[in-house]
Each structure stands twice: as C-alpha cells, then as structure tokens.
N, CA, C and O atoms as CSV, one atom per row, in Angstrom:
chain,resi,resn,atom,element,x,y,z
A,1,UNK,N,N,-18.380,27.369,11.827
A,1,UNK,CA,C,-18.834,28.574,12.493
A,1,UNK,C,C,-18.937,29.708,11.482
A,1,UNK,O,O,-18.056,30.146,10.742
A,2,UNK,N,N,-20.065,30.046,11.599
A,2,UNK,CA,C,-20.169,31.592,10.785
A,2,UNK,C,C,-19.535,33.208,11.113
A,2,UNK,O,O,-19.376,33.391,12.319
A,3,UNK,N,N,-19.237,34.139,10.421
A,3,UNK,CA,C,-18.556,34.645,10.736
A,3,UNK,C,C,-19.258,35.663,11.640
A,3,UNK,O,O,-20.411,36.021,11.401
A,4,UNK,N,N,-18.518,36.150,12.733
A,4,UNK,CA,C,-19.210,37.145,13.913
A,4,UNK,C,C,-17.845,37.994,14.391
A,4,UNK,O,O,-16.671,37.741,14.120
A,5,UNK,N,N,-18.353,38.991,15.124
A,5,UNK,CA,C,-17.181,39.804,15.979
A,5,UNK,C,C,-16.151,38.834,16.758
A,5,UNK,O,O,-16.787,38.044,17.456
A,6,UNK,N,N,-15.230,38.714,16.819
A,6,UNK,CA,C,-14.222,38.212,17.561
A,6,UNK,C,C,-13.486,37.095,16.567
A,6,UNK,O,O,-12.338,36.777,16.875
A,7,UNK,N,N,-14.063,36.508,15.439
A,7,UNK,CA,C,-13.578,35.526,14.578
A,7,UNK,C,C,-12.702,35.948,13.840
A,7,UNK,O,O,-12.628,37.107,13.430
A,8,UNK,N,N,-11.765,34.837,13.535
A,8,UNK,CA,C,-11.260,34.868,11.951
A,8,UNK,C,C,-11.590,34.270,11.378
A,8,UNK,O,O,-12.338,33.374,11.770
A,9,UNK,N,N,-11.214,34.411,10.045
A,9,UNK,CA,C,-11.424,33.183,8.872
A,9,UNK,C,C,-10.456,32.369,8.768
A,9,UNK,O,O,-9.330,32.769,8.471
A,10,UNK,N,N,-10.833,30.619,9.079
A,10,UNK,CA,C,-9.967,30.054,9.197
A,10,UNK,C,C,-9.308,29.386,7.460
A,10,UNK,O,O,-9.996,28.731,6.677
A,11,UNK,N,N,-7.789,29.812,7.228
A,11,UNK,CA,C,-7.625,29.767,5.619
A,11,UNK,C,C,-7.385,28.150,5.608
A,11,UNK,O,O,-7.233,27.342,6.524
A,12,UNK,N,N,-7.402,28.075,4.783
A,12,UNK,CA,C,-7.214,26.139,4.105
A,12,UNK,C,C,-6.433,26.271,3.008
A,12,UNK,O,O,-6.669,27.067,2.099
A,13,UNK,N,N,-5.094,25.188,3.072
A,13,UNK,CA,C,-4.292,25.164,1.907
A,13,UNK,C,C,-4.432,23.775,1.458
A,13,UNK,O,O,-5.135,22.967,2.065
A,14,UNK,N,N,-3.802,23.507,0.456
A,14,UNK,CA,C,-3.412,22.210,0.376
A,14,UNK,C,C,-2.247,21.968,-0.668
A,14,UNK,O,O,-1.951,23.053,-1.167
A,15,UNK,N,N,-1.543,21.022,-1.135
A,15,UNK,CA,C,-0.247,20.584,-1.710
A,15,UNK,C,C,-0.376,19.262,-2.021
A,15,UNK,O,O,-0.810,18.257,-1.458
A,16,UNK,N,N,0.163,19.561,-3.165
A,16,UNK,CA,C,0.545,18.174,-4.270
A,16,UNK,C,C,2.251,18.073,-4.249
A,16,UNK,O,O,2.770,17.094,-4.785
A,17,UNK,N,N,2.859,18.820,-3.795
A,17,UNK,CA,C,4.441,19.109,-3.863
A,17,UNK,C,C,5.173,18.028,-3.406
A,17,UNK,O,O,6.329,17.687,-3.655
A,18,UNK,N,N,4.051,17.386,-2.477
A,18,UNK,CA,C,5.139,15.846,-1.626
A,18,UNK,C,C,5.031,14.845,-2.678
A,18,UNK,O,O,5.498,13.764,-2.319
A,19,UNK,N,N,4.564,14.858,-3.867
A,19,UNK,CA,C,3.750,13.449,-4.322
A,19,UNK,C,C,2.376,13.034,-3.863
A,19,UNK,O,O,1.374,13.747,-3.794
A,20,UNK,N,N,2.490,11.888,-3.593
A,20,UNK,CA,C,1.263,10.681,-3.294
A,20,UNK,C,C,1.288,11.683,-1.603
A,20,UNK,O,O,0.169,12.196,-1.586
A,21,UNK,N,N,1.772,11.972,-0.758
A,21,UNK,CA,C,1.787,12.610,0.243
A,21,UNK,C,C,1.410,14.291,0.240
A,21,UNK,O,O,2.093,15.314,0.235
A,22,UNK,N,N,0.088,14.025,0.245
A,22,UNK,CA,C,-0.655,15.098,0.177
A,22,UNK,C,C,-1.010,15.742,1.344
A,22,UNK,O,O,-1.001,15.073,2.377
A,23,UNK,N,N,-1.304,16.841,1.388
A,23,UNK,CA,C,-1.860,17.575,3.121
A,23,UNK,C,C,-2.662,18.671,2.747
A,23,UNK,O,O,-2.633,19.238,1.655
A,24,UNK,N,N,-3.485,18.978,3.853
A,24,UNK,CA,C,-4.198,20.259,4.263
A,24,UNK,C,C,-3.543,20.672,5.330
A,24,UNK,O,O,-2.888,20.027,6.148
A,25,UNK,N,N,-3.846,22.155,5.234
A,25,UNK,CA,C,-2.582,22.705,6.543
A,25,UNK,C,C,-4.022,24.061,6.491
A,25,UNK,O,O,-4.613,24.539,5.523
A,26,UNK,N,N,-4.183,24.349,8.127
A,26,UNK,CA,C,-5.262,24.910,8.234
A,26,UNK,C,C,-4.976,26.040,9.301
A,26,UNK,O,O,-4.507,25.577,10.341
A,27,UNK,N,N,-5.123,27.231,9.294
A,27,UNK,CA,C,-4.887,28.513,10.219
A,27,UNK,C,C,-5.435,29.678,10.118
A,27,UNK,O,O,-5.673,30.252,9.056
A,28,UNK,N,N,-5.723,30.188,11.501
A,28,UNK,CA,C,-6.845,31.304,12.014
A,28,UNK,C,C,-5.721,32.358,12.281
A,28,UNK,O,O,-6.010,33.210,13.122
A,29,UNK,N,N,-4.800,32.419,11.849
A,29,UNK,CA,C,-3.166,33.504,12.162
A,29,UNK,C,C,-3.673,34.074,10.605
A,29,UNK,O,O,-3.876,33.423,9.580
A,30,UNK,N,N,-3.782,35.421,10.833
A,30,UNK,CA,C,-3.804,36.064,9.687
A,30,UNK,C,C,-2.564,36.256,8.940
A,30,UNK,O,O,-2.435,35.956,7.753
A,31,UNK,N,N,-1.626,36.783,9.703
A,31,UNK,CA,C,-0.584,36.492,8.904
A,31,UNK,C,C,0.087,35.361,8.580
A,31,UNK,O,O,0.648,35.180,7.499
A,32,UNK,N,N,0.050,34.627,9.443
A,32,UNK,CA,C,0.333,33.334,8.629
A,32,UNK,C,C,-0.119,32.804,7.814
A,32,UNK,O,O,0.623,31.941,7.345
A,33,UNK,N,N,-1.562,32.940,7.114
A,33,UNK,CA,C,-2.409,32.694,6.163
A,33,UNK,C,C,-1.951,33.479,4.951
A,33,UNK,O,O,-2.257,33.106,3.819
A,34,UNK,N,N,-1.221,34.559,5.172
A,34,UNK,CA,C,-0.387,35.659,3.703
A,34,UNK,C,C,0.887,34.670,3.935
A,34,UNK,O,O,1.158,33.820,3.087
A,35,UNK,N,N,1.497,34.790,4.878
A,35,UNK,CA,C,2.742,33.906,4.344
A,35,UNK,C,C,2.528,32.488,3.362
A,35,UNK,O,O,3.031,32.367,2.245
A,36,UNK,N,N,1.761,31.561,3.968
A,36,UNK,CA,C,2.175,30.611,3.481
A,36,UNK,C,C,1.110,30.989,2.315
A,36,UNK,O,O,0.696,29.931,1.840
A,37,UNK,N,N,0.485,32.165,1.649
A,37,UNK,CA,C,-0.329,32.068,0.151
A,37,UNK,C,C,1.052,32.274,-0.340
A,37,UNK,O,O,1.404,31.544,-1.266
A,38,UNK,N,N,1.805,33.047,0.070
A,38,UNK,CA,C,2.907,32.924,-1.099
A,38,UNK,C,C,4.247,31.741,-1.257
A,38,UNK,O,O,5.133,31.721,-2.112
A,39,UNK,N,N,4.035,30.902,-0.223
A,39,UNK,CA,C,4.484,29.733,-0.564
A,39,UNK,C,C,4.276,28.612,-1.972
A,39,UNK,O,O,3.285,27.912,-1.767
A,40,UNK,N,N,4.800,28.360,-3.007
A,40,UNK,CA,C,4.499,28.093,-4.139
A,40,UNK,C,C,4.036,26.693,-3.796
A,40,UNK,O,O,3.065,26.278,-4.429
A,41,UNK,N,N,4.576,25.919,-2.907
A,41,UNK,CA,C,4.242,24.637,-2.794
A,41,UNK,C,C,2.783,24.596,-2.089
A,41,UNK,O,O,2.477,23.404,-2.100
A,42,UNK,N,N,1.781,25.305,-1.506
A,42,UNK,CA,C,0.749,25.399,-0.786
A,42,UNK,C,C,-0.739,26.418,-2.147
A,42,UNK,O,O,-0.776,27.602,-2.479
A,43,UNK,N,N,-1.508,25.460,-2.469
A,43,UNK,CA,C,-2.625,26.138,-2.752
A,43,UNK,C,C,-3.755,26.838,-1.909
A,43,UNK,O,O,-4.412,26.103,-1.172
A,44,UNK,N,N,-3.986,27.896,-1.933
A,44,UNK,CA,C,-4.480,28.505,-1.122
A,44,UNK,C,C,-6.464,28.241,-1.629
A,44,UNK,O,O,-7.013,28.681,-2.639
A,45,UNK,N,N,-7.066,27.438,-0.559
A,45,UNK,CA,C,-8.488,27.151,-1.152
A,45,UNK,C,C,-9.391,28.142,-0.589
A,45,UNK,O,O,-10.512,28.114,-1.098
A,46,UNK,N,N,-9.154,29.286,0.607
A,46,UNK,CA,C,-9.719,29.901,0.655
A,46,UNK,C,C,-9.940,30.251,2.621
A,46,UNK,O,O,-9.287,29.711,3.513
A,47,UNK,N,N,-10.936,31.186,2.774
A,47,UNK,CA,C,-11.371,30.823,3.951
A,47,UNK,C,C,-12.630,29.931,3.976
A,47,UNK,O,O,-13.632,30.138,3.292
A,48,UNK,N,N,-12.421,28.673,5.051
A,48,UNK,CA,C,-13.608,27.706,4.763
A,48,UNK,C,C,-14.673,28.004,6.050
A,48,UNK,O,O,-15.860,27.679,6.035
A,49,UNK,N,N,-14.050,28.627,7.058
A,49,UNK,CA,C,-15.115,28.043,8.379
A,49,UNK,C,C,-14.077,29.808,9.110
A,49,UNK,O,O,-13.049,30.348,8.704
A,50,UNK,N,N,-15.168,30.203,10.449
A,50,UNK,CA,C,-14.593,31.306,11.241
A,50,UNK,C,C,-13.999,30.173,12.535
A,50,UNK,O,O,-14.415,29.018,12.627
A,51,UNK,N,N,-13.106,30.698,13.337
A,51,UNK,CA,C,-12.873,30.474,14.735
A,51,UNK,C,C,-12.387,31.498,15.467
A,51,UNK,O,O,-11.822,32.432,14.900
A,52,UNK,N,N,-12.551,31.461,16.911
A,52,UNK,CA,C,-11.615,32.624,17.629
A,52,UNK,C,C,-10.560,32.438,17.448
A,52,UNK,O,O,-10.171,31.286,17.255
A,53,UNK,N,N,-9.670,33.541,17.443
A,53,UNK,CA,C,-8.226,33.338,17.379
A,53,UNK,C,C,-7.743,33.146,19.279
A,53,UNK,O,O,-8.530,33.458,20.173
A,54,UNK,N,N,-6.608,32.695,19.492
A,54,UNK,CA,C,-6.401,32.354,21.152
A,54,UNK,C,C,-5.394,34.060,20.996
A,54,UNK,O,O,-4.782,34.530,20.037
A,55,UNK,N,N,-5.631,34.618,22.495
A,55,UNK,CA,C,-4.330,35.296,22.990
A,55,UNK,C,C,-3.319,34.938,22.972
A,55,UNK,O,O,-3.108,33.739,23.155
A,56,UNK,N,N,-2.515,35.629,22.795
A,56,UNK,CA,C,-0.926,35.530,22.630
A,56,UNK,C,C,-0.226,34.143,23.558
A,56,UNK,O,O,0.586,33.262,23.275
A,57,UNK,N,N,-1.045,34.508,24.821
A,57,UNK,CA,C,-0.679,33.220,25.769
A,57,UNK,C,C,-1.562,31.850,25.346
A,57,UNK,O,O,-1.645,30.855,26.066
A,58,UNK,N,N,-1.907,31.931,24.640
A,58,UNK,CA,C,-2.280,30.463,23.937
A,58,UNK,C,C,-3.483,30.503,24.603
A,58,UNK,O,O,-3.976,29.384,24.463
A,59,UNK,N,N,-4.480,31.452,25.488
A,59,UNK,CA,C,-5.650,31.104,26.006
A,59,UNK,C,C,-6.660,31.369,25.278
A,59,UNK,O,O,-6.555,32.022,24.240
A,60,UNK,N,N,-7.679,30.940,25.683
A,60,UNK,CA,C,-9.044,30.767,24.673
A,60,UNK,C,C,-10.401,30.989,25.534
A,60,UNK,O,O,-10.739,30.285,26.486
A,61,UNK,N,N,-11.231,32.290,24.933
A,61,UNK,CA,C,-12.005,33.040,26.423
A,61,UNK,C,C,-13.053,31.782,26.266
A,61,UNK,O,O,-13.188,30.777,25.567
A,62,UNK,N,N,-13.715,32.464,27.355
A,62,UNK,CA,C,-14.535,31.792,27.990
A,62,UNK,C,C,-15.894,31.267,27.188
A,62,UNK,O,O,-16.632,32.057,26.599
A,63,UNK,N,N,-16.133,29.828,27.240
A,63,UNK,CA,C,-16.861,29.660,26.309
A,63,UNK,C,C,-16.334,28.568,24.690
A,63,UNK,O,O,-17.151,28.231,23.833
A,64,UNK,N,N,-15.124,28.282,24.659
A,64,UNK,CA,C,-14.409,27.706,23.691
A,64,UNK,C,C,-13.180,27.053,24.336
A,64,UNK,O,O,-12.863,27.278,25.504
A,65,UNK,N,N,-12.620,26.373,23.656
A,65,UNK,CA,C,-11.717,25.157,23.789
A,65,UNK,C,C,-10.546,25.156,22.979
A,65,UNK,O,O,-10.683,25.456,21.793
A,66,UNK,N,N,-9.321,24.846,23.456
A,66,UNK,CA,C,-8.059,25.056,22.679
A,66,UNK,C,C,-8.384,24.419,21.621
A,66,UNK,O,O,-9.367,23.682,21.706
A,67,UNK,N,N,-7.673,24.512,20.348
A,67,UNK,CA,C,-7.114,23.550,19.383
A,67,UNK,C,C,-5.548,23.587,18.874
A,67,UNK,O,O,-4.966,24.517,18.316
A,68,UNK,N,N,-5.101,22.432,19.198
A,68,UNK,CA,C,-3.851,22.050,18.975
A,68,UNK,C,C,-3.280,21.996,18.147
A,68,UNK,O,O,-3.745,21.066,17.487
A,69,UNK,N,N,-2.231,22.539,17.505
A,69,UNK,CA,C,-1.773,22.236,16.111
A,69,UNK,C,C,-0.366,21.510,16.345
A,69,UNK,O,O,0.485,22.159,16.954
A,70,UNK,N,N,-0.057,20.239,15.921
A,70,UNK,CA,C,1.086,19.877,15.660
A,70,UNK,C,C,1.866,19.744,14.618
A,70,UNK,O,O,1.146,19.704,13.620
A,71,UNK,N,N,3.179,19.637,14.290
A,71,UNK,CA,C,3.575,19.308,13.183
A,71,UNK,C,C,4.683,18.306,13.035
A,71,UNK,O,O,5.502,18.428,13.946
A,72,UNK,N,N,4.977,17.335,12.161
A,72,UNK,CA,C,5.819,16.319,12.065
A,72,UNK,C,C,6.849,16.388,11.737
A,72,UNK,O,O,7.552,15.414,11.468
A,73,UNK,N,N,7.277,17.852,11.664
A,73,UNK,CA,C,8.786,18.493,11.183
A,73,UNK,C,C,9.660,17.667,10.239
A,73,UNK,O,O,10.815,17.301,10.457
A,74,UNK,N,N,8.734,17.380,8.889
A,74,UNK,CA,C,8.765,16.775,8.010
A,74,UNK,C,C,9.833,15.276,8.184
A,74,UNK,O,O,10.946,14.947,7.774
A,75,UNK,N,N,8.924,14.752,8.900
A,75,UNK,CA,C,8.811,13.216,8.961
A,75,UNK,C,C,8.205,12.894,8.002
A,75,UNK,O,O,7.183,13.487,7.657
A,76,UNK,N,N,8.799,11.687,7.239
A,76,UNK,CA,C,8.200,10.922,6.125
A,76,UNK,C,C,8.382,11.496,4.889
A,76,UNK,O,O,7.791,11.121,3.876
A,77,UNK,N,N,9.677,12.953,4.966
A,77,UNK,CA,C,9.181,13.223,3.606
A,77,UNK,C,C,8.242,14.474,3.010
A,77,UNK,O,O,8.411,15.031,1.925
A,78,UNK,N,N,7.418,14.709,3.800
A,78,UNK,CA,C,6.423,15.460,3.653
A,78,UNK,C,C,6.384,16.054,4.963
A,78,UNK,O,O,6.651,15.500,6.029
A,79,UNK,N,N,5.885,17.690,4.693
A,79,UNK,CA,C,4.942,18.264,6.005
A,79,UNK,C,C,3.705,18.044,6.366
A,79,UNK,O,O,2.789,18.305,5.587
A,80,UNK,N,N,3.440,17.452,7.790
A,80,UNK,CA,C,2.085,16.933,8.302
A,80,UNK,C,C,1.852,17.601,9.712
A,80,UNK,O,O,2.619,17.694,10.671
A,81,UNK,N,N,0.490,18.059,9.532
A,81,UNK,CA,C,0.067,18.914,10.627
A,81,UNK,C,C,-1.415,18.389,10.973
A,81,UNK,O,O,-2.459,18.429,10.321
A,82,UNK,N,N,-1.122,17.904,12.190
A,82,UNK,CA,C,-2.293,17.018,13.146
A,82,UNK,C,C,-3.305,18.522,13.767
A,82,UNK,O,O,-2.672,19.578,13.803
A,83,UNK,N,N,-4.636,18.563,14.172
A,83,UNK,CA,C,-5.079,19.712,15.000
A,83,UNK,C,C,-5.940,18.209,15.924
A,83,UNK,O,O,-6.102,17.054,15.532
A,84,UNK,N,N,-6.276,18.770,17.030
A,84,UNK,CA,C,-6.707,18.123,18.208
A,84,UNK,C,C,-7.370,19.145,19.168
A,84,UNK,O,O,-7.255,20.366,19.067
A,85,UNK,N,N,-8.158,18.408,20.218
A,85,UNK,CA,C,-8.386,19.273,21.303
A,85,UNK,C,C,-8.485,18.584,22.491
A,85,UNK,O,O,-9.142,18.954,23.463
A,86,UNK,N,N,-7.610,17.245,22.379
A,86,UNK,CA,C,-7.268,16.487,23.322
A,86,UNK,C,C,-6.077,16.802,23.951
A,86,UNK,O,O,-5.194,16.838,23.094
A,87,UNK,N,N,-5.522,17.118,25.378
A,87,UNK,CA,C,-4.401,17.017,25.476
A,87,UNK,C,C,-3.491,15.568,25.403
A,87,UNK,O,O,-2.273,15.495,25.571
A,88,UNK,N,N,-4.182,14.730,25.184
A,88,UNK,CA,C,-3.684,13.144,25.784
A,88,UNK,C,C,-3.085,13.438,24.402
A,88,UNK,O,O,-1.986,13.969,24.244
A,89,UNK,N,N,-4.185,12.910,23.075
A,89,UNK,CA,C,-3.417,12.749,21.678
A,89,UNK,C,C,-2.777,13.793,21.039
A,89,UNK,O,O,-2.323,13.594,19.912
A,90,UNK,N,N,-2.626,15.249,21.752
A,90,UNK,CA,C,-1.542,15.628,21.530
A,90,UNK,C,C,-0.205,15.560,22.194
A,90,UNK,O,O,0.721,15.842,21.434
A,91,UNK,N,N,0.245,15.154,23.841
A,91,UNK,CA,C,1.264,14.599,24.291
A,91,UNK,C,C,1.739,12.929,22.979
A,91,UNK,O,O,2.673,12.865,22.180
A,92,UNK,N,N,0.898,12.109,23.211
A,92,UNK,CA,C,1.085,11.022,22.062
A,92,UNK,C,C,1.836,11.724,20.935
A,92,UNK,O,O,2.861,11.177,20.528
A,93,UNK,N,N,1.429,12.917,20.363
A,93,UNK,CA,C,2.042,13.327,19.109
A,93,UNK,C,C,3.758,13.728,19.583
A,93,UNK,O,O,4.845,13.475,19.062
A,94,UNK,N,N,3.414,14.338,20.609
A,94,UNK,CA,C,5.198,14.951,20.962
A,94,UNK,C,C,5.999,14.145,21.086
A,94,UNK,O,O,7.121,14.286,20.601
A,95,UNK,N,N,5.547,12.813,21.943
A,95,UNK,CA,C,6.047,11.547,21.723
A,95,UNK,C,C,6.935,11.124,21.007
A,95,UNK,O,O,8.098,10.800,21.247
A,96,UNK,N,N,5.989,11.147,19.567
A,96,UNK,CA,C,6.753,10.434,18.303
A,96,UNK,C,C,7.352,11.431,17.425
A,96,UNK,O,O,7.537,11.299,16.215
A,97,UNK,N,N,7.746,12.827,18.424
A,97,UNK,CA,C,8.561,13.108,17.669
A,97,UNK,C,C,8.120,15.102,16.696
A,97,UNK,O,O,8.887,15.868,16.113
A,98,UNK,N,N,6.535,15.215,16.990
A,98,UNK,CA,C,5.997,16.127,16.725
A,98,UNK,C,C,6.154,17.541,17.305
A,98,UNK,O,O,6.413,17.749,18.490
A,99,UNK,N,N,6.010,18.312,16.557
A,99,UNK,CA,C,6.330,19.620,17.235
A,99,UNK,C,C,5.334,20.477,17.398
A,99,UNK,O,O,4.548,20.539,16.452
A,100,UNK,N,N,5.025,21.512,18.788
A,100,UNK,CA,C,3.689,22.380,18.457
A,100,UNK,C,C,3.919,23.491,17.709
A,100,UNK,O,O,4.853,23.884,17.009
A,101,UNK,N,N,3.023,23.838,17.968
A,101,UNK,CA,C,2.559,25.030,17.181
A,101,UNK,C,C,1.556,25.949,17.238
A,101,UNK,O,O,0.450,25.471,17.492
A,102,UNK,N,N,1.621,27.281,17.056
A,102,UNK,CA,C,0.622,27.920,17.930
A,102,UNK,C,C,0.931,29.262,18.905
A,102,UNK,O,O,1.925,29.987,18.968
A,103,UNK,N,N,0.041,29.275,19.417
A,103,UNK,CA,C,0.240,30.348,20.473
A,103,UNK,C,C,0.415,29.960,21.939
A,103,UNK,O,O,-0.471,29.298,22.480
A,104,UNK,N,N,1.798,30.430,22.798
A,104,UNK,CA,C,1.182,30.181,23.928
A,104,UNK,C,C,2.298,29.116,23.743
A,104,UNK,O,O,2.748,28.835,22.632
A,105,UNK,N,N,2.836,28.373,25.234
A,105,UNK,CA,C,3.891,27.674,25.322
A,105,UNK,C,C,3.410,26.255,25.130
A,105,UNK,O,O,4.282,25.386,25.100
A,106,UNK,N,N,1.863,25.817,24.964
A,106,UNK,CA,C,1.777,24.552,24.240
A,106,UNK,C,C,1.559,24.376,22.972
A,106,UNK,O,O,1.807,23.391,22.277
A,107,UNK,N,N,0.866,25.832,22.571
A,107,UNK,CA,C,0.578,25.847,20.798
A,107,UNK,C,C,-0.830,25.713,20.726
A,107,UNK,O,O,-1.308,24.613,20.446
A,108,UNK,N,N,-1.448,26.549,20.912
A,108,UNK,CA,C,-2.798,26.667,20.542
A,108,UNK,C,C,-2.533,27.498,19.073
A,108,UNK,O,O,-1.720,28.394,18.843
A,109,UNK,N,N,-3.606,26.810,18.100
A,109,UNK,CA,C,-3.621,27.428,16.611
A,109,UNK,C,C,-5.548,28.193,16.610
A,109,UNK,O,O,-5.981,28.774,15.616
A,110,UNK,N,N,-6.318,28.016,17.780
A,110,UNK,CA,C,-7.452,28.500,17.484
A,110,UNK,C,C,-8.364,27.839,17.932
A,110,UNK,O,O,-8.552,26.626,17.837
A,111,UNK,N,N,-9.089,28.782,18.544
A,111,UNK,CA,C,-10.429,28.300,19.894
A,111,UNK,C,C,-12.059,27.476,19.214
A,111,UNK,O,O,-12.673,27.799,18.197
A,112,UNK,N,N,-12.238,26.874,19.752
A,112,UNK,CA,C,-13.131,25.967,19.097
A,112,UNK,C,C,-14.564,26.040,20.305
A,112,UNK,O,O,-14.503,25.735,21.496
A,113,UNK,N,N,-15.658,26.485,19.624
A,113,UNK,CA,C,-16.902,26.646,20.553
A,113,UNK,C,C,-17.171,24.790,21.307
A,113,UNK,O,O,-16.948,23.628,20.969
A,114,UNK,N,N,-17.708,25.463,22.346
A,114,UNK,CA,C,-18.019,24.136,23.261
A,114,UNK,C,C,-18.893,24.149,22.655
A,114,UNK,O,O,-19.758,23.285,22.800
C-alpha cells in the first residue's frame, strides 16, 4: 500500500543474533518501530509498505481487516513473530503456546485493505 492520510509506515527489521535462526519482525506502532531501532540485536531495513494503524481497541475501520501478530515468546531459542488474518491459524498459534500482540484484547498489529 502506498502512502495516504490515515497510514503508517509499516517498519521491517531483521536479525542475525539467533544464528542460523533468523527473523523479520514487522510493525505499523510508531513507537514501537523507535524502540526496537535501538535494539542492537534488530536491523532496522526501513519503512517497506503503508497500513492503517487499528484503534486502541484493536478495531480496524471500515473497509480493512485485522492483522494478527503473534509471538513464540522465544520458543526454539529465537524470537518468532507469525502475522495472519485468519482467526482459525491464529487460535492454532495460541495453542502451541504463542502469544498476541497488538492492540486490543486479541492483538491486532495493523489493518489490511480488503
């Protein structure tokens, strides 16, 4: 998505810090996008793409679709963060153990155009 009134820029990191267990970790939270640049273990690649950000209550106006952010609360070793806009394969994730994340009491990380 290109950038327009109501968007953010969604930032993109990535990490070599786990080893062979590499990740992208991706967020439309402005401040969370300054926090984790100064995380030493996270390269900051930039803003790649816009999305709406959700209200505080995790909702997403009219016209767009949650996106889910989970995280594996470093299972395996490494931090791993799933995004979805399924509710099914994100219950599956809580399942095994995953945690949300986000806005809003299921964790919306950012609204995705229908």
């Amino acid at each position: 998505m290109a950038a327009a009134p109501g968007r953010e820029a969604v930032c993109r990191f990535f990490s070599t810090a786990f080893g062979i267990k590499r990740s992208h970790f991706y967020t439309s939270d402005v401040a969370e996008c300054m926090v984790v640049q100064s995380n030493l273990n996270w390269q900051f690649e930039g803003g790649v793409f816009y999305m709406t950000a959700p209200a505080f209550d995790g909702s997403c106006p009219i016209g767009t679709s949650p996106v889910y952010r989970v995280y594996n609360n470093g299972q395996s070793s490494a931090p791993n963060h799933r995004y979805t806009t399924d509710l099914v394969e994100r219950a599956k994730m809580l399942l095994h153990g995953w945690i949300p994340e986000g806005y809003g009491a299921i964790g919306v990380i950012m609204c995705a155009p229908q």
